[in-house]
C-alpha positions in Angstrom: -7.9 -16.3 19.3 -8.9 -13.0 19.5 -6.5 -11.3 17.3 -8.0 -13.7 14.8 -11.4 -12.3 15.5 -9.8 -8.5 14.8 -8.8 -9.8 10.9 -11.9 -11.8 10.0 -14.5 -8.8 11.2 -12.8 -6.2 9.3 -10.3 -7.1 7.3 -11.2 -8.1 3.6 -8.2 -9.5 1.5 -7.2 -9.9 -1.9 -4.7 -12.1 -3.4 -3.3 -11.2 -6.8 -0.5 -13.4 -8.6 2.9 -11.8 -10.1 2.7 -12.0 -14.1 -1.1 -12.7 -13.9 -4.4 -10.6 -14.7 -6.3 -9.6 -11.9 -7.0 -10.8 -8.2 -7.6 -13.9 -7.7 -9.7 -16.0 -5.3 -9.6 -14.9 -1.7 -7.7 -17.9 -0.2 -8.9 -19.2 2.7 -8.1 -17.8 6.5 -5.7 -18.1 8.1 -3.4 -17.1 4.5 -0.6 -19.1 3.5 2.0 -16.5 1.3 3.2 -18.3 -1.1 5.8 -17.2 -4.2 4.6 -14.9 -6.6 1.7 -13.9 -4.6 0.5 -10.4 -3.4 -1.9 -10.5 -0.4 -3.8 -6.8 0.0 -5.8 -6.3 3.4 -7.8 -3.4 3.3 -10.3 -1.9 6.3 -12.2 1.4 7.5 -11.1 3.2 10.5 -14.5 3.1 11.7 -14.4 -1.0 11.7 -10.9 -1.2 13.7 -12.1 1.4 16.2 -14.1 -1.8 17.5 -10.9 -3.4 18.6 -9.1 -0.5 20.3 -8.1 -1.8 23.5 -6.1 -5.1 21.3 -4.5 -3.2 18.6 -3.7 -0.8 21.1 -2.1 -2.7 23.5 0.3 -4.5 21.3 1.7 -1.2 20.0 5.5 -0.7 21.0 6.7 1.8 23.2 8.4 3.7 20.3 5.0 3.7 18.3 2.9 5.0 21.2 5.5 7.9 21.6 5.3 9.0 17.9 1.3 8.6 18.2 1.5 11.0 21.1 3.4 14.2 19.1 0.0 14.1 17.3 -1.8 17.4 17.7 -5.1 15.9 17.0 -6.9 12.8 19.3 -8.0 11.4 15.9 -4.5 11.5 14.2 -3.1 9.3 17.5 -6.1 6.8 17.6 -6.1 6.4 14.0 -2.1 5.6 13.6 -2.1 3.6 16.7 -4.7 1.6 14.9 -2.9 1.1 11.6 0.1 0.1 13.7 -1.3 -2.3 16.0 -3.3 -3.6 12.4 -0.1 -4.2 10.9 1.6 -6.0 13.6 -1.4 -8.5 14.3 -1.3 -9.3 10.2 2.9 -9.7 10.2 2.3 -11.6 13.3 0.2 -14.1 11.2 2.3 -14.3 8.2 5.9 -14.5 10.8 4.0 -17.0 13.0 5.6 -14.4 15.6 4.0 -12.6 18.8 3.1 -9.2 17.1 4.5 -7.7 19.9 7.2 -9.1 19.9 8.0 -8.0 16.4 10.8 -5.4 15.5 11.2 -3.0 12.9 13.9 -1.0 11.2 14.3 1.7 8.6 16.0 0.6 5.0 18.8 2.8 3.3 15.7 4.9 1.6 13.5 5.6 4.3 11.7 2.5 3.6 10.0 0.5 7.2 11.0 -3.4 7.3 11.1 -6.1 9.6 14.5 -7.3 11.3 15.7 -10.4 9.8 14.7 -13.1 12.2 14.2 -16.7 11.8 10.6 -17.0 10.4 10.3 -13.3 8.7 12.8 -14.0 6.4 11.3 -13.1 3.0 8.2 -11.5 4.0 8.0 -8.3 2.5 4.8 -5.2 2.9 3.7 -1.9 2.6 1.2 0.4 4.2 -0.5 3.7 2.7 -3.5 5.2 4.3 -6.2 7.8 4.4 -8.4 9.6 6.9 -10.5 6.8 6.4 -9.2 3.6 5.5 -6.0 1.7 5.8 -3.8 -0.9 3.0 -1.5 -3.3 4.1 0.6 -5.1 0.9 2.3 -8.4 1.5 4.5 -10.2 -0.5 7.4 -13.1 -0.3 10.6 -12.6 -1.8 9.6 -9.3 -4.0 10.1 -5.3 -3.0 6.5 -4.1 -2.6 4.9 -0.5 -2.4 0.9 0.3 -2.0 -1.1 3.5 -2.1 -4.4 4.7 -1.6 -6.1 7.7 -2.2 -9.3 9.3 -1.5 -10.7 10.8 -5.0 -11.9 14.2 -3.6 -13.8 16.2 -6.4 -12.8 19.8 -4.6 -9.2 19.0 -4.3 -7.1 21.9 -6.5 -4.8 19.9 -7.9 -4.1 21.8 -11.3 -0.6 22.9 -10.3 0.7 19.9 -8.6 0.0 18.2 -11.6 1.6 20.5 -14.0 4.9 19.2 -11.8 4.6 15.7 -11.5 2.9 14.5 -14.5 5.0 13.8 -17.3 4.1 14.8 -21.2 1.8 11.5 -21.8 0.1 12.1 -18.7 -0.7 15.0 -19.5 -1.9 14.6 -22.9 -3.8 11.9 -21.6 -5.4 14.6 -18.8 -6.5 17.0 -21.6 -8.6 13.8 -23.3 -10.7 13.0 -20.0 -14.0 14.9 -20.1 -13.8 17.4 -17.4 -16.1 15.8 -14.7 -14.0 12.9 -14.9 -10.2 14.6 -14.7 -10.3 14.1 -10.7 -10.2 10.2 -10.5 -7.6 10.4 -13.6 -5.5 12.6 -11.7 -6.1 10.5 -8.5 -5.6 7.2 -10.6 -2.0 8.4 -11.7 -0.9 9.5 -8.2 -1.7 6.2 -6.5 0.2 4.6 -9.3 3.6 6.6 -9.1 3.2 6.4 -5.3 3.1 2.6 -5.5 6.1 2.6 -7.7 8.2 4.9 -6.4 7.3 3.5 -2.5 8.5 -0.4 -4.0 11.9 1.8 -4.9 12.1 3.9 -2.0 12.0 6.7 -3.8 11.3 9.8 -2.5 8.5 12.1 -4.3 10.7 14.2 -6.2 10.7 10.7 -8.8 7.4 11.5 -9.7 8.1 13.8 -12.6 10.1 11.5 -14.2 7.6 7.7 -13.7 5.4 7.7 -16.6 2.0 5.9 -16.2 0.6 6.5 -19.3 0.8 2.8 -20.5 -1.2 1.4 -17.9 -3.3 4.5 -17.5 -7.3 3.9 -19.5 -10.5 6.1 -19.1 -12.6 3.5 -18.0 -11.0 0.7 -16.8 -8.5 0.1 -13.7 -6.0 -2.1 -15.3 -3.2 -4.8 -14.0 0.0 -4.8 -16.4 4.0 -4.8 -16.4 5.4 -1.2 -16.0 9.1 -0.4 -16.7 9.9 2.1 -14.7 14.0 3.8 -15.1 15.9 1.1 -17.4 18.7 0.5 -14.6 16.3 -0.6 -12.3 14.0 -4.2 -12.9 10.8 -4.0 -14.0 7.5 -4.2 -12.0 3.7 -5.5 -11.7 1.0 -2.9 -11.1 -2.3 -3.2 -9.8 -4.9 -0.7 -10.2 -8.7 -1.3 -8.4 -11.1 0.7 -6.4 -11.7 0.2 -2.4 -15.5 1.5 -2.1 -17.3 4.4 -4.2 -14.5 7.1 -3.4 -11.2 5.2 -2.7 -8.3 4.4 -5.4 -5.6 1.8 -4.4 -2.8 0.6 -6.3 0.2 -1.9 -5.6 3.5 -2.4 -7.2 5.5 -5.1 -6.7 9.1 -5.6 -8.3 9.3 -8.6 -10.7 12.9 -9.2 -10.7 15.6 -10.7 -8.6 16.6 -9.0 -5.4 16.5 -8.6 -1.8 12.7 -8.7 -0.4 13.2 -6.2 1.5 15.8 -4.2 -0.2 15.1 -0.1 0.9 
């Protein structure tokens, strides 16, 4: 099949279970989702540009409009890619047409799939770059990804005198100056994550403290508690390539999978 072809050329996968350490093995293709399991697809603008003409043409009507109000040719090709992406990778975890598939907008903003038999349960999240896409997918759990380009020349003194809290910060003044970029990058892909699996909108930054899963050298996996009234959640923390930062959050009590 040749939307098959699409997702084993270009789109490397990681599985990573609920409660557990780390990713573990890449399961085998096509991927079974099962409980307590986090599937991660990843891939390069570059790589889906290949396969154009299919991700293109299963793009809805209402996607192709919103890729059209972008100013740029690059902006359109590169959303229509992501969207046509996303649908051919629901499409294998539904067992649906990805054409066919429909979406709608939770009470926070938040993208999910109709209910319909055979998506029942299946839960994702999509952050990308000007370069490279994430896709989350879980069963049963809220989910929310990032990713994050770790720029060197980015300014980002005075955004992070508003959003990180007092540990953070003390935290930032520890990290040898070369290295205060990726720790700054490193905290925003993690309150990103978190506040996307919430539906929160960026304002929440300020008050989601990473500090406990943040470490100078390492990118961690551990259990965050993030505002006591809501449940508590798994965080994943890893690189994507020599400049990229991803992390994933994924709710680890009961609810609605996909709850806004």
């Amino acid at each position: 099949m040749l939307m098959d072809k699409v997702l084993r050329d270009c789109l490397p996968y990681s599985v990573f279970g609920v409660g557990g350490e780390g990713a573990l093995q890449t399961a085998e293709f096509p991927p079974c989702l099962q409980k307590n399991r986090v599937h991660v697809w990843s891939a390069c603008y570059r790589d889906l540009d290949l396969h154009c003409k299919v991700l293109s043409g299963i793009t809805s009507r209402e996607e192709r409009y919103a890729a059209s109000l972008f100013r740029n040719d690059a902006d359109r090709r590169k959303y229509v890619l992501r969207h046509g992406l996303l649908r051919i990778i629901l499409g294998n975890y539904t067992h649906g047409d990805p054409q066919e598939l429909s979406f709608s907008t939770g009470k926070k903003g938040k993208p999910e799939l109709v209910p319909h038999e055979g998506h029942a349960g299946v839960s994702f999240n999509l952050s990308h770059t000007s370069e490279m896409v994430i896709i989350g997918i879980t069963r049963t759990q809220r989910i929310g990804v990032d990713i994050v380009r770790m720029d060197p020349s980015y300014h980002y003194h005075d955004i992070a005198e508003y959003i990180l809290t007092p540990a953070e910060k003390a935290f930032m003044r520890r990290i040898e100056p070369a290295r205060k970029f990726q720790a700054f990058f490193r905290i925003w892909a993690l309150k990103e994550a978190i506040l996307k699996t919430t539906g929160e909108t960026l304002s929440g930054m300020k008050d989601t403290d990473t500090s406990d899963l943040i470490q100078e050298h390492s990118f961690p996996c551990g259990s965050l508690k993030f505002r006591k009234s809501l449940p508590p959640f798994f965080v994943w923390q890893f690189r994507n390539g020599p400049d990229h930062c991803c992390a994933v959050a994924v709710e680890t009590g009961s609810g609605s999978p996909n709850a806004g």
